[in-house]
DOGU-149215 format. One record per residue (C-alpha): x, y negated, z negated. Coordinates in pm, whole numbers, padded with zeros to 5 digits. Example, Ala and Ser with C-alpha at 12.3 -4.5 7.8 and 13.67 -1.06 7.14 Angstrom:
! DOGU-149215
> u|v|w
> 01230|00450|-00780
> 01367|00106|-00714
! end
This chain:
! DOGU-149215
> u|v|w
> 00000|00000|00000
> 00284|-00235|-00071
> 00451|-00167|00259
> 00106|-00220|00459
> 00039|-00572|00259
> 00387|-00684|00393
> 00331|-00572|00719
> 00008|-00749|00730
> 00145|-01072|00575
> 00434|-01085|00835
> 00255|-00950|01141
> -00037|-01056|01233
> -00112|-00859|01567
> -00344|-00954|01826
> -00649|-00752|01732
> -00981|-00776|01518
> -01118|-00489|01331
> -01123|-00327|00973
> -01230|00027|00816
> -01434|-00031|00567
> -01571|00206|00261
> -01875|00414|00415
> -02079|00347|00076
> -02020|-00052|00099
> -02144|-00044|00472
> -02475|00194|00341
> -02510|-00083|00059
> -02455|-00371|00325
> -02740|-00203|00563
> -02977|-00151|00277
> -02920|-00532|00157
> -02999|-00652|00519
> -03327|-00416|00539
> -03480|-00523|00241
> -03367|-00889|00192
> -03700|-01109|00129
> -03553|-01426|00278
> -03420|-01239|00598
> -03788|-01107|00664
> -03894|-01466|00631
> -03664|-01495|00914
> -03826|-01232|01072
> -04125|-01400|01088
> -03974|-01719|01205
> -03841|-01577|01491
> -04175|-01387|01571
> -04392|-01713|01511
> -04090|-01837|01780
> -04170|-01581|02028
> -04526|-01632|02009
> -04495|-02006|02098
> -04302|-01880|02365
> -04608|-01667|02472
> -04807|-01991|02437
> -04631|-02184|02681
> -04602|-01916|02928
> -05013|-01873|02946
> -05006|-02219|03017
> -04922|-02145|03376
> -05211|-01894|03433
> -05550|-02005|03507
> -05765|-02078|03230
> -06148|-01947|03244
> -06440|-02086|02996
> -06768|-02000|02990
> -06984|-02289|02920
> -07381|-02333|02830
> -07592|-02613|02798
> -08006|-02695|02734
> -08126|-03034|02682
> -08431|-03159|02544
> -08500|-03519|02512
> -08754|-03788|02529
> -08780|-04196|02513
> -08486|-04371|02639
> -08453|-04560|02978
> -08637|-04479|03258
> -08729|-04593|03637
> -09072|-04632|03796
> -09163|-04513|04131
> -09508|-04619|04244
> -09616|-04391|04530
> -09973|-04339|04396
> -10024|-04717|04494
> -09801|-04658|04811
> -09960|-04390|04946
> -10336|-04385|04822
> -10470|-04664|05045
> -10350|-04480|05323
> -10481|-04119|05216
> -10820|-04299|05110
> -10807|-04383|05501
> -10712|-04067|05616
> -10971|-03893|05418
> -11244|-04159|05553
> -11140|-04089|05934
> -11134|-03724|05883
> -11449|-03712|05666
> -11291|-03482|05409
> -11060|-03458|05087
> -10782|-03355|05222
> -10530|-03560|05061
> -10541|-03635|04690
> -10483|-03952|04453
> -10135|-03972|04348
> -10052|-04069|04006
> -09769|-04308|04019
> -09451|-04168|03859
> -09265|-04307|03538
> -08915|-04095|03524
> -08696|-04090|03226
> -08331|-04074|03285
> -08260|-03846|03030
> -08299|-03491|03126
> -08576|-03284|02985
> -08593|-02871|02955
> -08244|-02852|03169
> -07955|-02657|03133
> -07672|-02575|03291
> -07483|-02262|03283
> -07207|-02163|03449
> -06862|-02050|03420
> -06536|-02260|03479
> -06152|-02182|03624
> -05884|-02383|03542
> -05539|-02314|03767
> -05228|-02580|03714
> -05102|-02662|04029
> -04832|-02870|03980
> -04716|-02971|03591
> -04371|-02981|03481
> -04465|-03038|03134
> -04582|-02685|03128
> -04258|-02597|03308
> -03995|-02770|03052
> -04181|-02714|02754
> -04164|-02370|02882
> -03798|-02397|02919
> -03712|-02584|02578
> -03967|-02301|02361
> -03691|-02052|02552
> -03398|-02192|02407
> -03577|-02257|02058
> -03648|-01880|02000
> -03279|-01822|02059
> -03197|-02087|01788
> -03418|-01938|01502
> -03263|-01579|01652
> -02937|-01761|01562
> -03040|-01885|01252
> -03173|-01555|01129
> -02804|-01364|01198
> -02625|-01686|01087
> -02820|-01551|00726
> -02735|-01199|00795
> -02341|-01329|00805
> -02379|-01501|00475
> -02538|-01193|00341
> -02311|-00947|00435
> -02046|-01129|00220
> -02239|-01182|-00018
> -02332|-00811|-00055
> -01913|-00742|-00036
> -01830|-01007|-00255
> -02051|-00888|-00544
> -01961|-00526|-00502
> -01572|-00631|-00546
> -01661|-00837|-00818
> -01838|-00536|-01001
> -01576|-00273|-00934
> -01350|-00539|-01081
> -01524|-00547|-01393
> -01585|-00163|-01422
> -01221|-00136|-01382
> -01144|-00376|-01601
> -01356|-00247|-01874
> -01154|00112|-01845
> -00839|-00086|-01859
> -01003|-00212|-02234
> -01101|00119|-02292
> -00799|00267|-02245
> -00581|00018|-02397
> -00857|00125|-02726
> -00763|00453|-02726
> -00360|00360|-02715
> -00460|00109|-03033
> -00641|00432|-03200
> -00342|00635|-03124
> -00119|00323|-03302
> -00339|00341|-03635
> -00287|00732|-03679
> 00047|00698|-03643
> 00102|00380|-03844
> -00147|00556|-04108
> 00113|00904|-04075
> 00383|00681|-04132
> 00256|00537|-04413
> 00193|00869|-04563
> 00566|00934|-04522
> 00689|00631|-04673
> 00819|00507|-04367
> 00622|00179|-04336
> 00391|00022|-04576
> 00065|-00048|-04540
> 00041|-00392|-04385
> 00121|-00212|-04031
> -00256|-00042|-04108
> -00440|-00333|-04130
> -00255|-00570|-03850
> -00333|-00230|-03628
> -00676|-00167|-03706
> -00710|-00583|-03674
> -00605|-00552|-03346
> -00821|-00282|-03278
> -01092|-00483|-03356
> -00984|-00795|-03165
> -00993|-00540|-02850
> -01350|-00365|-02907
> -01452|-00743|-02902
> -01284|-00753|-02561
> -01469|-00444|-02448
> -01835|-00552|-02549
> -01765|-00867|-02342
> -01635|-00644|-02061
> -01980|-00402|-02083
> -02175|-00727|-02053
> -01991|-00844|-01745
> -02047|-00512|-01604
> -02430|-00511|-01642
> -02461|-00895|-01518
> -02247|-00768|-01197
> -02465|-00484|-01171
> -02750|-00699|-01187
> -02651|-00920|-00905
> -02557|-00721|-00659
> -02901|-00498|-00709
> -03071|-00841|-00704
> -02892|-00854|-00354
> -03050|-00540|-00265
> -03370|-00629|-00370
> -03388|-00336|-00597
> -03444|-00280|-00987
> -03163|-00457|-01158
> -03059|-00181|-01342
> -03025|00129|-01125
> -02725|00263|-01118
> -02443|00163|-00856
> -02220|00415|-00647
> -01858|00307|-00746
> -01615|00435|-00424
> -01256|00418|-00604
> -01086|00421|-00247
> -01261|00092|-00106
> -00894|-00057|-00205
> -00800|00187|00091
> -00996|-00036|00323
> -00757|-00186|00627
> -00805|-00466|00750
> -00642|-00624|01069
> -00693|-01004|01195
> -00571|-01193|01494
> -00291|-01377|01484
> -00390|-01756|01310
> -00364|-01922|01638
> -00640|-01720|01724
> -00887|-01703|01509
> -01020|-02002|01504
> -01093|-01939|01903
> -01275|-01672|01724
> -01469|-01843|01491
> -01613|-02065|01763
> -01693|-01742|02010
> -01847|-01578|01681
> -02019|-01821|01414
> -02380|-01818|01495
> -02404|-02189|01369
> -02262|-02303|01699
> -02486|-02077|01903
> -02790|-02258|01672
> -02684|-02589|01754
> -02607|-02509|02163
> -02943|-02364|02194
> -03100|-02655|02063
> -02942|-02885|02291
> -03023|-02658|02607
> -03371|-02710|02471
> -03331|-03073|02390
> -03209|-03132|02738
> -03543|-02967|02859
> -03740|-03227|02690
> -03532|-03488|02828
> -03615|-03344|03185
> -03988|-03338|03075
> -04006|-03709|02961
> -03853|-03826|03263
> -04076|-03584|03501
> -04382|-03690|03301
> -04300|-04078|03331
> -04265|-04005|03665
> -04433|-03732|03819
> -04810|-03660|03859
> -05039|-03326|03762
> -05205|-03138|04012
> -05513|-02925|03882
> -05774|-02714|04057
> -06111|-02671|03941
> -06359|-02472|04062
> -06725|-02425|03881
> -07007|-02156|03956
> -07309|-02145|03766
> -07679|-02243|03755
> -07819|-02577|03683
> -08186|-02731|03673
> -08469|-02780|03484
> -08634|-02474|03332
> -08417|-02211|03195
> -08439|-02008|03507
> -08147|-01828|03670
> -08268|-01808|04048
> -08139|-01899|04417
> -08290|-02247|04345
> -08057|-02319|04053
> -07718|-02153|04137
> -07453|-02399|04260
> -07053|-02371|04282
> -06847|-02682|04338
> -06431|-02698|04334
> -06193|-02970|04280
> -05874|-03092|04256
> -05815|-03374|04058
> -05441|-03585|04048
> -05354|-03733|03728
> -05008|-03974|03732
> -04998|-04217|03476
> -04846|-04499|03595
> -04799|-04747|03314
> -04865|-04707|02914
> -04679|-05007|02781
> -04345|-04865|02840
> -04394|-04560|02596
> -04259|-04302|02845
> -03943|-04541|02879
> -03897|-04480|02501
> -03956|-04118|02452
> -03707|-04077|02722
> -03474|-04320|02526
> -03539|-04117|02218
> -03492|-03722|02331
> -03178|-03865|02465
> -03074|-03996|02140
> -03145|-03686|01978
> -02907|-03483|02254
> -02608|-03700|02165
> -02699|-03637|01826
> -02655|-03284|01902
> -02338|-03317|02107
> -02205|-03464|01806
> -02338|-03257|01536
> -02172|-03002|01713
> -01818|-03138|01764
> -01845|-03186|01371
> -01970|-02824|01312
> -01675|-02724|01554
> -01396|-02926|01313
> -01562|-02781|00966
> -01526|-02401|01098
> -01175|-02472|01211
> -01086|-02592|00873
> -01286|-02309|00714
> -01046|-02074|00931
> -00733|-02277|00795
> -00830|-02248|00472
> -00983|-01876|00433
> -00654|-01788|00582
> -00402|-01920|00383
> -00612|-01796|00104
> -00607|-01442|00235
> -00252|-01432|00290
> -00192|-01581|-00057
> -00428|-01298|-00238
> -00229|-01043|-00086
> 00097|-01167|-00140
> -00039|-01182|-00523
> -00135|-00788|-00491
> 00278|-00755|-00434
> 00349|-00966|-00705
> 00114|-00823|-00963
> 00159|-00467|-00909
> 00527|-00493|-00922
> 00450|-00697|-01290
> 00256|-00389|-01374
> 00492|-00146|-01305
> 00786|-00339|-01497
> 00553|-00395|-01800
> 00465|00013|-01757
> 00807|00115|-01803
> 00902|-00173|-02105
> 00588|-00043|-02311
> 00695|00307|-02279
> 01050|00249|-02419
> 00927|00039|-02666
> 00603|00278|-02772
> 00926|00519|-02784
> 01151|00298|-02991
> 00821|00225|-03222
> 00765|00584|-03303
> 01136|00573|-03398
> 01111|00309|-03588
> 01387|00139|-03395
> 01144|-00173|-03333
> 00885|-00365|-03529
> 00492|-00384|-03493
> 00465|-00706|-03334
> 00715|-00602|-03038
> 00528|-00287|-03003
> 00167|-00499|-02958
> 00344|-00787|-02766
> 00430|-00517|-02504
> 00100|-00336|-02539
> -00049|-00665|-02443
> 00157|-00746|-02196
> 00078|-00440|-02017
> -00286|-00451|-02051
> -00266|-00797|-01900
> -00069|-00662|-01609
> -00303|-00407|-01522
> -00598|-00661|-01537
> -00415|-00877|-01299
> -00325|-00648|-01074
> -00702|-00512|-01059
> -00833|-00881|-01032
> -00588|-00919|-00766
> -00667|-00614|-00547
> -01043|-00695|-00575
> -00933|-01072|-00517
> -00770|-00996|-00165
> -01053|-00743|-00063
> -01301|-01085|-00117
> -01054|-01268|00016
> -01051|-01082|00343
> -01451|-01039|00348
> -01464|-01445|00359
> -01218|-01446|00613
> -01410|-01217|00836
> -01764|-01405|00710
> -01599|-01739|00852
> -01488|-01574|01208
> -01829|-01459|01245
> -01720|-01113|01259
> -01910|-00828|01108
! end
């Protein structure tokens, strides 16, 4: 292991990828299954799509069926006098013909409201020519690829999140067996200081200060059970499962390799990867849509056809007297409306060089999150050198001096001092191994690669 964190700080080679523990990826898949706020991204990106949908029908012909009856009364209305038009002169036909052949006429008082009609009938709508249906089409396109974005953008911050807190548990586990077994090295100290008591080597003050520090440690390890639990905790919380079930602890996930690009590289990484840039290109694809559809729709008209076929009259009848179809097509352009379309076109560009520029910024942040996650990874495993060599020197100085001790060759407080000194190096080296396996996850989290 110390020969491959060498290698790795000194050569870089020119090629992504990592083996990772097979439990950690089965805890990583679970996370991203059950995650509440990932299925609320679900749903975004669904309620995206079915915009999408929305905009696309827009282009197909739309077909109502309508229904209408009147009844009315009062109101305006129009005379028409044909009884005194036409009476004298059926009065005089009658006379000449000696008969009743023609009738008196009434003269007629018509309301212009329509009474007992209805019409019924059944209308098509087809968009000939509208590019607001077009770009808005366009634009919803790009949008469901930004919440798509958005969602794995999530899934990236999860997955590290997942790896992070499962390092951060298998630190504490291991650090609470480094307690333990430092315990059981103190219990091993008090029979022996209690045997040489019994001997009259020693005297009794080597008891207490042992069993003391005893106690001092079993302090240590109740604060190290807690930590365990509230690690434990987390990471289930992560997994959206109970808090307290149990978690699968794979001793050889220090094994895990991991290979990067050279520095020079990644950050070109980063900016092919990081679903944040994807997010913000997609939205100004679809800003540039709207742009196009302000500017067509200040200047362009819309072409519609109509067509109706139905019945219509008075009487709710449905006969060969009443049926009708008529067809249309009607041209809308708005020409002027007080220099509004001037200013939405004004404003959705605005918004795309707000875009352009969030972007370059977004572009400058990952770079320095490269830089930075980096130097930090090759630091963390240079520390992994460091304090496994410290644990291996303070190894072999407790033994002599537990040796020496048992002797009597040197006093307590030496013996303790290098008891502590070792326990200390094996917590570091722990918190250091877990350290550079985070270390690595964020550096993979911030190149976008899974």
């Amino acid at each position: 292991m110390k020969k491959y964190y060498t290698l790795l700080t000194l050569l870089m080679i020119s090629s992504v990828g990592f083996s990772q523990s097979q439990i950690l990826q089965d805890y990583i898949s679970q996370g991203i299954e059950r995650n509440l706020t990932l299925q609320q991204h679900d749903f975004d990106v669904k309620k995206s799509q079915e915009r999408l949908h929305q905009a696309k029908a827009l282009f197909l012909p739309q077909i109502s069926f309508d229904a209408s009856y009147t009844r009315a009364g009062g109101g305006r209305s129009i005379d028409f006098p044909v009884g005194d038009l036409l009476n004298p002169v059926y009065n005089a036909l009658n006379q000449m013909g000696g008969s009743e052949q023609f009738p008196t006429i009434e003269n007629v008082n018509e309301q212009f409201l329509p009474n007992d009609f209805h019409d019924t009938r059944i209308r098509l709508i087809q968009p000939l020519f509208n590019s607001d249906i077009y770009f808005a089409s366009k634009a919803q396109e790009r949008m469901v690829s930004v919440e798509e974005a958005r969602r794995q953008t999530f899934v990236n911050e999860l997955r590290y999140d997942i790896q992070a807190a499962y390092y951060t548990h298998l630190s504490t586990v291991e650090a609470l067996k480094i307690f333990e077994q430092s315990a059981e090295v103190l219990e091993e100290l008090v029979r022996v200081n209690k045997s040489l008591v019994a001997n009259d080597k020693a005297t009794y003050d080597v008891v207490y200060t042992s069993e003391a520090e005893l106690s001092q440690l079993r302090s240590q390890i109740i604060d190290a059970e807690k930590n365990v639990r509230v690690s434990r905790s987390y990471f289930n919380f992560l997994l959206n499962r109970d808090l307290e079930e149990a978690i699968d602890i794979d001793e050889t996930v220090k094994d895990d390799r991991f290979v990067f690009n050279a520095a020079s590289q990644l950050s070109a990484d980063a900016f092919a990867n990081r679903q944040e840039l994807e997010q913000v290109n997609r939205a100004i694809d679809a800003n540039q849509y709207l742009v196009k559809l302000n500017k067509n729709n200040a200047y362009l008209p819309n072409m519609n056809l109509v067509v109706d076929a139905g019945y219509q009259g008075f009487g709710y009848s449905f006969d060969s007297n009443q049926d009708y179809w008529l067809a249309q097509l009607s041209l809308s352009w708005n020409i002027f409306k007080g220099g509004s379309k001037k200013s939405k076109i004004r404003e959705s560009e605005y918004e795309l060089e707000r875009l352009n520029s969030q972007y370059e910024q977004l572009r400058d942040q990952i770079q320095l999150q490269v830089i930075n996650a980096y130097n930090e990874y090759l630091a963390a495993t240079e520390n992994v050198e460091a304090a496994r060599s410290g644990e291996v020197s303070a190894q072999k100085s407790f033994h002599i001096i537990d040796k020496k001790y048992r002797e009597n060759q040197v006093l307590l407080v030496e013996y303790l001092d290098a008891q502590n000194k070792h326990r200390n190096a094996q917590l570091s080296r722990s918190i250091a191994e877990y350290n550079a396996l985070a270390k690595a996850a964020e550096l993979r989290k911030v190149i976008g690669n899974k």
